[in-house]
C-alpha positions as CSV (number, residue, x, y, z in Angstrom):
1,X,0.0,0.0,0.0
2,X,2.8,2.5,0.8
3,X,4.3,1.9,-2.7
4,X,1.3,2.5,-4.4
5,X,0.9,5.4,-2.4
6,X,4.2,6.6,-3.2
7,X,3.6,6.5,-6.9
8,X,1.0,8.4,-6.5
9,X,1.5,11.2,-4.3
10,X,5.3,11.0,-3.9
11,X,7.7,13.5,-4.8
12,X,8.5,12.2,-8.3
13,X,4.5,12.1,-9.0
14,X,4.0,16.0,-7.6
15,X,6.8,17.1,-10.4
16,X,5.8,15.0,-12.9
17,X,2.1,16.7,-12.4
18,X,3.8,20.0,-12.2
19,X,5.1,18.6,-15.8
20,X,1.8,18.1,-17.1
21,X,0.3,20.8,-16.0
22,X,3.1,23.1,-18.0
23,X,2.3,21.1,-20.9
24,X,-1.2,22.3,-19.9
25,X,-0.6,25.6,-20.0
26,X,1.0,25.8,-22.9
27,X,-1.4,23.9,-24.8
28,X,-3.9,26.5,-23.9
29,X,-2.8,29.4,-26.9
30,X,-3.4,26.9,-29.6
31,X,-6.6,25.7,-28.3
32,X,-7.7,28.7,-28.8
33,X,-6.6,29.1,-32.1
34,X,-8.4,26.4,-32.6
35,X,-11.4,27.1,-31.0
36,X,-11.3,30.4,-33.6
37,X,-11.1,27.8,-36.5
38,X,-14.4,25.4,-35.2
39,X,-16.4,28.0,-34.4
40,X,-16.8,29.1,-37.8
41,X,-16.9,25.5,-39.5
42,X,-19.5,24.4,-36.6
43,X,-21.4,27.6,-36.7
44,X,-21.0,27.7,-33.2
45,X,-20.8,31.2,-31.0
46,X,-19.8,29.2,-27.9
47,X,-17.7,26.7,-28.7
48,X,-16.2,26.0,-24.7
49,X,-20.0,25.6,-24.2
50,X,-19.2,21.8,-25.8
51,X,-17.8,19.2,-24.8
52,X,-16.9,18.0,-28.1
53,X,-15.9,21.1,-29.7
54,X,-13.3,21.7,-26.8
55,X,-12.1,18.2,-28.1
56,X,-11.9,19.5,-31.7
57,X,-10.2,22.6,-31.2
58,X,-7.8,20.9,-29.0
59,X,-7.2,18.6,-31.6
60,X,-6.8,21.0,-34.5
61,X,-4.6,23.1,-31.8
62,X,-1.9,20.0,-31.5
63,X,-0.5,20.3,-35.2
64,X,0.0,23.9,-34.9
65,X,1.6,23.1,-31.5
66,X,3.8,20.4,-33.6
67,X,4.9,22.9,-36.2
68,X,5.8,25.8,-33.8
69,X,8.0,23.1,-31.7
70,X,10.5,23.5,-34.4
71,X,12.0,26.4,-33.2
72,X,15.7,26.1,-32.2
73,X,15.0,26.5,-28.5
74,X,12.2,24.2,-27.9
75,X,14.6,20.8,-27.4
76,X,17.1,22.5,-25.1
77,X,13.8,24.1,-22.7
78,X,11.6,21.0,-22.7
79,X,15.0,18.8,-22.3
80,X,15.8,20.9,-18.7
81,X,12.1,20.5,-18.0
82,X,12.4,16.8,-18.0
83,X,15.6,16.8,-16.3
84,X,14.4,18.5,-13.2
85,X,10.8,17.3,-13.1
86,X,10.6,14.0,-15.0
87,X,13.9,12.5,-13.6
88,X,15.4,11.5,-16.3
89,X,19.0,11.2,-15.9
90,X,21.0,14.7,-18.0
91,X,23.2,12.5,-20.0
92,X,20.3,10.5,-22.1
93,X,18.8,13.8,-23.0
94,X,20.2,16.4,-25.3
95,X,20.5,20.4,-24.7
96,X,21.6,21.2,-27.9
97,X,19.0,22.7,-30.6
98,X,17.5,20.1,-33.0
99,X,19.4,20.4,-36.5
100,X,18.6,17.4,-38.9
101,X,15.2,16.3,-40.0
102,X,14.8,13.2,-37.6
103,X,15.9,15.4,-34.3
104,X,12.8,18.0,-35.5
105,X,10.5,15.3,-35.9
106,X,11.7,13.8,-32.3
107,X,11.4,16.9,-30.8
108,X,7.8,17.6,-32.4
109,X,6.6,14.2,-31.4
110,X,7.8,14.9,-28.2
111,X,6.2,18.7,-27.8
112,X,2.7,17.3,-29.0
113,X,2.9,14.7,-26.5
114,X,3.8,16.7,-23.6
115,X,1.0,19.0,-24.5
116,X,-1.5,16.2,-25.6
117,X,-0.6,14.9,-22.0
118,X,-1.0,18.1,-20.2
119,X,-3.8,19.8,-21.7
120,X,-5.8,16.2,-20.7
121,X,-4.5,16.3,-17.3
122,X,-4.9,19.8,-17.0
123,X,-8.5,19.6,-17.8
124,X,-9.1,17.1,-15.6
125,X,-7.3,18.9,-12.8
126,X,-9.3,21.8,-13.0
127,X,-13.1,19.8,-13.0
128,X,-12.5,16.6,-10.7
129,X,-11.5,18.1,-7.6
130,X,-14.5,20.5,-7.2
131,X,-16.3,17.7,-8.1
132,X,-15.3,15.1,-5.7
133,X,-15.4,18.0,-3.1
134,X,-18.8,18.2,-3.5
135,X,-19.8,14.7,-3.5
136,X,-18.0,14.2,-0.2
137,X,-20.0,16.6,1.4
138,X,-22.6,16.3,0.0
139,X,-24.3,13.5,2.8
140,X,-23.6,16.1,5.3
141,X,-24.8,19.0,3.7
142,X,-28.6,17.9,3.0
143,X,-29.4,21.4,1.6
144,X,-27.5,21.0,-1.6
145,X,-28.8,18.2,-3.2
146,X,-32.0,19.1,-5.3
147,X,-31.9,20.7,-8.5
148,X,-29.9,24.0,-6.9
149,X,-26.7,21.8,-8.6
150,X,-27.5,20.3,-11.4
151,X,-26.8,17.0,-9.4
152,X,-28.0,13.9,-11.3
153,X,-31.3,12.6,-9.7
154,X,-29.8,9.4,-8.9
155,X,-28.1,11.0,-5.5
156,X,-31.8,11.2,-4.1
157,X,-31.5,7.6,-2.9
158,X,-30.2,7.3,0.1
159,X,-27.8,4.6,-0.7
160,X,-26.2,7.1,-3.5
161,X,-25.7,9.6,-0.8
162,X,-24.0,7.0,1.0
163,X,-21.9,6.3,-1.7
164,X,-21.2,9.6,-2.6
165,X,-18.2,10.2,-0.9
166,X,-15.9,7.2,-1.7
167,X,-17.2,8.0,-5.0
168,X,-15.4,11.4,-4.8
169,X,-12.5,10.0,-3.2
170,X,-11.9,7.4,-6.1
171,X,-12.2,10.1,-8.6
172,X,-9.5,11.7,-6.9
173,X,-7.5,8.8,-6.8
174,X,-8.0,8.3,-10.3
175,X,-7.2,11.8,-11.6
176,X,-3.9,10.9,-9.4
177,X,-3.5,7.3,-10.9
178,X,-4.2,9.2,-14.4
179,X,-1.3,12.1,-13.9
180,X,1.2,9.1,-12.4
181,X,1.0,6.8,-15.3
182,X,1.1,10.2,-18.1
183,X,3.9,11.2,-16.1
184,X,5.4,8.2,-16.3
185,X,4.9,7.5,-20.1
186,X,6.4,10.8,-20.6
187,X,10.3,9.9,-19.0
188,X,10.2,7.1,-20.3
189,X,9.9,8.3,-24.0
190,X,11.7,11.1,-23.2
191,X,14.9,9.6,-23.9
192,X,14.0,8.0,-27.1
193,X,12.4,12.1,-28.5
194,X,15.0,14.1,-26.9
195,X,17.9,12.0,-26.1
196,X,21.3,12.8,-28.3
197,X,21.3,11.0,-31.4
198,X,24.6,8.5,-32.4
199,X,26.1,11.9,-33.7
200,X,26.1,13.5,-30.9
201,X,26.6,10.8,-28.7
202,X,29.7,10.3,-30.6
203,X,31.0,14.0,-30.2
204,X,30.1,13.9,-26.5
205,X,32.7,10.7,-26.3
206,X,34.9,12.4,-28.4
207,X,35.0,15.3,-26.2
208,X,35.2,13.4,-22.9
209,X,38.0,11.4,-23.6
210,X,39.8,14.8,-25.1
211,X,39.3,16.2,-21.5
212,X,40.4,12.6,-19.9
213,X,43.3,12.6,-21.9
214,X,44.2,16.4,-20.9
215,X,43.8,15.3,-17.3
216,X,46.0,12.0,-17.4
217,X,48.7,14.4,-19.3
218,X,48.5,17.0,-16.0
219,X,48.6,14.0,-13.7
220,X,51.6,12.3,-15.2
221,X,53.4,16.0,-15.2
222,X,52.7,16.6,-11.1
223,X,53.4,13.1,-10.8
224,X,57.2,13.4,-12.4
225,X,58.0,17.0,-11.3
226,X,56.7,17.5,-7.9
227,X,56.9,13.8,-6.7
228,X,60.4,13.9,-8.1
229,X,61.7,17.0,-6.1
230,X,60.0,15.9,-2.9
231,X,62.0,12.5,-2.9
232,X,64.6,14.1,-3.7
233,X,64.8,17.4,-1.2
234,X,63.6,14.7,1.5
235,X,67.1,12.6,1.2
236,X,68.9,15.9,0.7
237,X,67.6,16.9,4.0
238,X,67.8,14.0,5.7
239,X,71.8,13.6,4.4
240,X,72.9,16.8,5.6
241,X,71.1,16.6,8.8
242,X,73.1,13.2,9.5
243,X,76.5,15.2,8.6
244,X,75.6,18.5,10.0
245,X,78.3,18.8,12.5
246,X,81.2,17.2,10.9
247,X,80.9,18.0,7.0
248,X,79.6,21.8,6.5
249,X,80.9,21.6,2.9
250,X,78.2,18.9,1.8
251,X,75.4,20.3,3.8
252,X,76.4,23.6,2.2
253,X,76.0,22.0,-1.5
254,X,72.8,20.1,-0.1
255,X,70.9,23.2,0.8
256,X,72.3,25.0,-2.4
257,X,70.8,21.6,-4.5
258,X,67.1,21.8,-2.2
259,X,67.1,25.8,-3.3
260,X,68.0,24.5,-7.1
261,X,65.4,21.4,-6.4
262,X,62.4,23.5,-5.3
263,X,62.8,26.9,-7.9
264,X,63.2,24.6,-10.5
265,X,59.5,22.2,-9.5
266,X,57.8,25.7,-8.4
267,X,58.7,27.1,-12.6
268,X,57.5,23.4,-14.0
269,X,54.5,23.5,-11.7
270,X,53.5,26.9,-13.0
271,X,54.0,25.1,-16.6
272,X,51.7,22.6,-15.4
273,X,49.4,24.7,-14.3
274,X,49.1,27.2,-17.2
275,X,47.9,24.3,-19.1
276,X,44.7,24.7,-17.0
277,X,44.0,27.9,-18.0
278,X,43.3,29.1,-20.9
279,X,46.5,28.3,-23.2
280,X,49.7,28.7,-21.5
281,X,50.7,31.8,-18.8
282,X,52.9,34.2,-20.5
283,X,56.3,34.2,-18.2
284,X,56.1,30.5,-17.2
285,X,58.8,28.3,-17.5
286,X,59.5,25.7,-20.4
287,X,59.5,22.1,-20.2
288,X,62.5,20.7,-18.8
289,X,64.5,18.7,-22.0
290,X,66.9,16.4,-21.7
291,X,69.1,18.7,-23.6
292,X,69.1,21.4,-21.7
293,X,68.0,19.8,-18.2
294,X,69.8,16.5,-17.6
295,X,73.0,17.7,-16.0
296,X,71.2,19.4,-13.5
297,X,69.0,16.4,-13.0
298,X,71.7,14.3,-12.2
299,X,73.3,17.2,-10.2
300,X,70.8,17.2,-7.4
301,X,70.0,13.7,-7.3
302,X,73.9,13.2,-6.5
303,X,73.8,15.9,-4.3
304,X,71.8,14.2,-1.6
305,X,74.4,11.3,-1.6
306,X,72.8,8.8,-4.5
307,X,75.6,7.2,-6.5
308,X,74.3,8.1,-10.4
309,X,76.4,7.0,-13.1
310,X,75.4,8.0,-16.6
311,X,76.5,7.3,-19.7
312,X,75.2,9.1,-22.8
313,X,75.6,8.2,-25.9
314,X,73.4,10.2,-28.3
315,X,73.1,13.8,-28.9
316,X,70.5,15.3,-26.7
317,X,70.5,18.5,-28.9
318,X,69.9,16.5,-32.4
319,X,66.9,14.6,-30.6
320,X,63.6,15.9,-31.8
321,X,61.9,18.0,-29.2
322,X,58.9,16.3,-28.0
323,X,61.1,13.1,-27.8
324,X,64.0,15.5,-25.7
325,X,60.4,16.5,-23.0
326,X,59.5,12.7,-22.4
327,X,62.7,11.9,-22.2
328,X,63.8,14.0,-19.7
329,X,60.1,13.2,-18.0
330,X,61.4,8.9,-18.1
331,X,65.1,9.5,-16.7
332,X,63.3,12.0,-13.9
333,X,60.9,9.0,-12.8
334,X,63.4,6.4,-12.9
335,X,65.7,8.5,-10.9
336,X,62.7,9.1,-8.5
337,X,61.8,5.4,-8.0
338,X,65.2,4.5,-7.2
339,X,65.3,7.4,-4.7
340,X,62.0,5.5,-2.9
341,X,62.4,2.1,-3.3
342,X,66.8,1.5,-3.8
343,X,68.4,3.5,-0.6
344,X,70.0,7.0,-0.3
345,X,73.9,5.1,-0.8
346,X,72.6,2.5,-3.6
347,X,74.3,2.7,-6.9
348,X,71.9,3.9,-9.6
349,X,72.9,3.3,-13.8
350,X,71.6,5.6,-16.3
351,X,72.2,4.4,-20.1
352,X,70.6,6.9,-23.1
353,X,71.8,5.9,-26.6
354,X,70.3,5.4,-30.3
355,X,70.0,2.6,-31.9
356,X,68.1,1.7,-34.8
357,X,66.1,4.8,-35.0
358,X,65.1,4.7,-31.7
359,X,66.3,6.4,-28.3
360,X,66.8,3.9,-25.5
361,X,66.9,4.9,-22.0
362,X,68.0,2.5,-19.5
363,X,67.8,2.9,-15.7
364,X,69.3,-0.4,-13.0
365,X,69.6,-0.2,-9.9
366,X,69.3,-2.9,-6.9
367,X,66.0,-4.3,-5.6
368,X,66.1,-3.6,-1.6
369,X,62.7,-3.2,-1.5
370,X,59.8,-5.3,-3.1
371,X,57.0,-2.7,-3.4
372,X,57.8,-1.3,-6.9
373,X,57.4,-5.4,-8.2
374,X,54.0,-5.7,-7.7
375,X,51.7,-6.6,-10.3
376,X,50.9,-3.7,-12.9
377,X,53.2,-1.0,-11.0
378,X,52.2,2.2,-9.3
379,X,51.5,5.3,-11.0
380,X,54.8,6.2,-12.0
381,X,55.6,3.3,-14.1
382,X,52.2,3.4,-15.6
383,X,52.5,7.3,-16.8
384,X,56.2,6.2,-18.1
385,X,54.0,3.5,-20.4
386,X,51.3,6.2,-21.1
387,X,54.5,8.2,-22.4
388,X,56.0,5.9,-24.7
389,X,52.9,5.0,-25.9
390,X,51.6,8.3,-26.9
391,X,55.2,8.8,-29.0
392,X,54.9,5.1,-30.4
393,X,57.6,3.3,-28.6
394,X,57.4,0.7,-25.2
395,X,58.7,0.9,-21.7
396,X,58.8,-2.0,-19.4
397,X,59.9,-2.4,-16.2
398,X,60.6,-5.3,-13.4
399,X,63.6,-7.1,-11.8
400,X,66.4,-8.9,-13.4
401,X,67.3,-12.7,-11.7
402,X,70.6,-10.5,-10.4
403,X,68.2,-8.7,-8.0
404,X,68.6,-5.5,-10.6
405,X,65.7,-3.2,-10.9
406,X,65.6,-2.4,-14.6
407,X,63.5,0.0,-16.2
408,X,63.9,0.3,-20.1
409,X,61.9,2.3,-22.7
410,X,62.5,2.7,-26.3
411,X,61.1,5.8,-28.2
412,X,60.9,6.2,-31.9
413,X,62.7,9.4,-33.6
414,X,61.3,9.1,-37.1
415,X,58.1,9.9,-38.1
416,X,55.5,12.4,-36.4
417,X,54.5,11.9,-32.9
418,X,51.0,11.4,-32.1
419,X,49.4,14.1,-30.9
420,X,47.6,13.7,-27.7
421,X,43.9,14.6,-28.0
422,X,42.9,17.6,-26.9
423,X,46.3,19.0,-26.7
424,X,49.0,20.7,-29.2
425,X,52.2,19.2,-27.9
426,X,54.1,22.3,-29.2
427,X,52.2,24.1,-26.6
428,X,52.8,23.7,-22.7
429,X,54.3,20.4,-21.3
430,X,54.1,17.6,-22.8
């Protein structure tokens, strides 16, 4: 009983009849345009005087109504109305205005329905409830019956009286069962008349996984830059507090590498962030290369006592310069997971060199702890693969049966890059 009651009477049912009765309403103008049109065909002066010739001017009203509904506005409007008072879920409806032939003739079928729907429900809205009213109280009020209300003669029997009211209660019950189930029929059509057609749809996926891809590309770039400087200004830190007292020299160039560390993250984390606005931020700072950025990498990961060796044996200047960014971006991450996962003293290897048209970077160092083996990485190693993806090479990455972390990625330097979607690469960081 309290679910029927609930579709009834609930809160969905209340906005769906609010629904209705705006469908109501604005059936009302061409109702009486086509109450103008009966009365001369009938020969009628009152035409709301009939019954019937309400019908037919409502139904000569419903084409016009059609025919109007293709006005640009009329999908994005009655879409938000269903939203909000049908429930229907905002991404099976589209907001857009209706531009080929079948969206028009959706959205007309869907305006004449609405209004077909509401100008019935409206009707009956406005003549059941005094109705019922009066046959509820109408045993208790003995004064009213006679002719004084036009009241059919049958409700001069006593048992009719006694009827009377659950009569007017089960009117109002069905005016409520009649505005639940129109309600109903309209969101569940609504999809099928308003919802985004396979061209759209398609756009709509098209643009979200633009925007997904734009996010992964920012997440990857906080991920390598800022994760990156904090491991490494946290072992610089903790390295020159451990020699404080008897080597100034090395705490001296481990403050001097945390200044270099952090001014160099805060410029690529105003890169980063200039992507989020609109285009980049005049003023902010390039994207670090592995031309022009390498040395210093390697600078202030040593500086915090990791043992780096690197070996180099391409031309970081002759590398194309997308390939140079991601790179740099591979080497950086590398460097980073050996900070976390190897030991401040462990010996790290770096390898960069060209070989058959491809730049291979190479970065080994010992497995002391187990966490970076785990099945499918952390997030790291997965932007890493997202990068050599995107430029058409691999990256893989696990231990060696020495107990050697290696992480190896090859990038391609002929042919054009892939341009991430939603992004120019020539434009921000890549």
């Amino acid at each position: 009983m309290s679910t029927v009651a609930l579709t009834l009477f609930g809160r969905r049912a209340r906005l769906r009849w609010i629904h209705l009765i705006l469908g109501g309403a604005l059936a009302m103008p061409y109702v009486l345009v086509g109450s103008v049109v009966m009365g001369p065909v009938t020969g009628s002066a009152d035409v709301f005087g009939s019954l019937a010739l309400q019908l037919a001017s409502f139904g000569v009203g419903l084409p016009l109504a059609a025919v109007t509904s293709l006005f640009p506005l009329t999908r994005p409007l009655e879409s938000g109305a269903v939203r909000w008072l049908c429930g229907v879920d905002k991404d099976r409806l589209a907001y857009g205005p209706a531009r080929t032939r079948g969206e028009k003739g959706r959205t007309a079928a869907w305006f004449t329905l609405h209004l077909g729907f509401g100008g019935i429900v409206a009707g009956m809205s406005l003549a059941l409830p005094p109705f019922a009213a009066v046959l509820i109280v109408l045993p208790l009020l003995a004064g009213l019956r006679g002719d004084r209300l036009g009241l059919p003669e049958v409700l001069d029997h006593t048992w009719a009286l006694a009827l009377a009211p659950v009569a007017g209660a089960l009117s109002l019950v069905a005016l409520a069962g009649c505005a639940a189930a129109c309600g109903a029929l309209l969101a569940r059509w609504a999809p099928l008349l308003l919802g985004p057609t396979p061209r759209e749809r398609l756009a709509a996926a098209e643009a979200r996984a633009a925007d997904l891809a734009v996010r992964n590309r920012l997440a990857r770039e906080l991920h390598d830059s800022v994760g990156h400087a904090l491991s490494a200004v946290t072992l610089q830190a903790s390295a020159a507090r451990r020699v404080l007292e008897s080597d100034p020299e090395f705490v001296r160039e481990a403050l001097a590498a945390i200044e270099d560390t952090t001014r160099r993250t805060v410029g690529e984390l105003d890169a980063v962030l200039g992507v989020l606005r609109e285009g980049d931020a005049p003023g902010t700072a390039p994207a670090p290369t592995l031309a022009a950025d390498l040395d210093a990498l390697l600078r202030r990961t040593r500086a915090g006592g990791q043992r780096v060796s690197a070996t180099v044996d391409a031309d970081p200047e002759a590398l194309p310069p997308l390939v140079s960014r991601e790179a740099y971006r591979i080497v950086q991450e590398g460097l980073s997971n050996a900070l976390k996962h190897a030991g401040e003293r462990a010996a790290v290897d770096v390898r960069i060199a060209v070989a058959d048209g491809e730049l291979e970077i190479t970065v080994e160092n010992p497995v002391t702890d187990p966490a970076p083996c785990r099945a499918g990485g952390g997030h790291g190693l997965r932007g890493i693969a997202d990068r050599a993806r995107l430029l058409g090479g691999t990256a893989t990455a696990g231990p060696t049966a020495a107990q050697i972390w290696r992480l190896c990625a090859r990038l391609p330097l002929k042919g054009p890059a892939p341009t991430p979607p939603g992004r120019n690469p020539s434009k921000g960081p890549a």
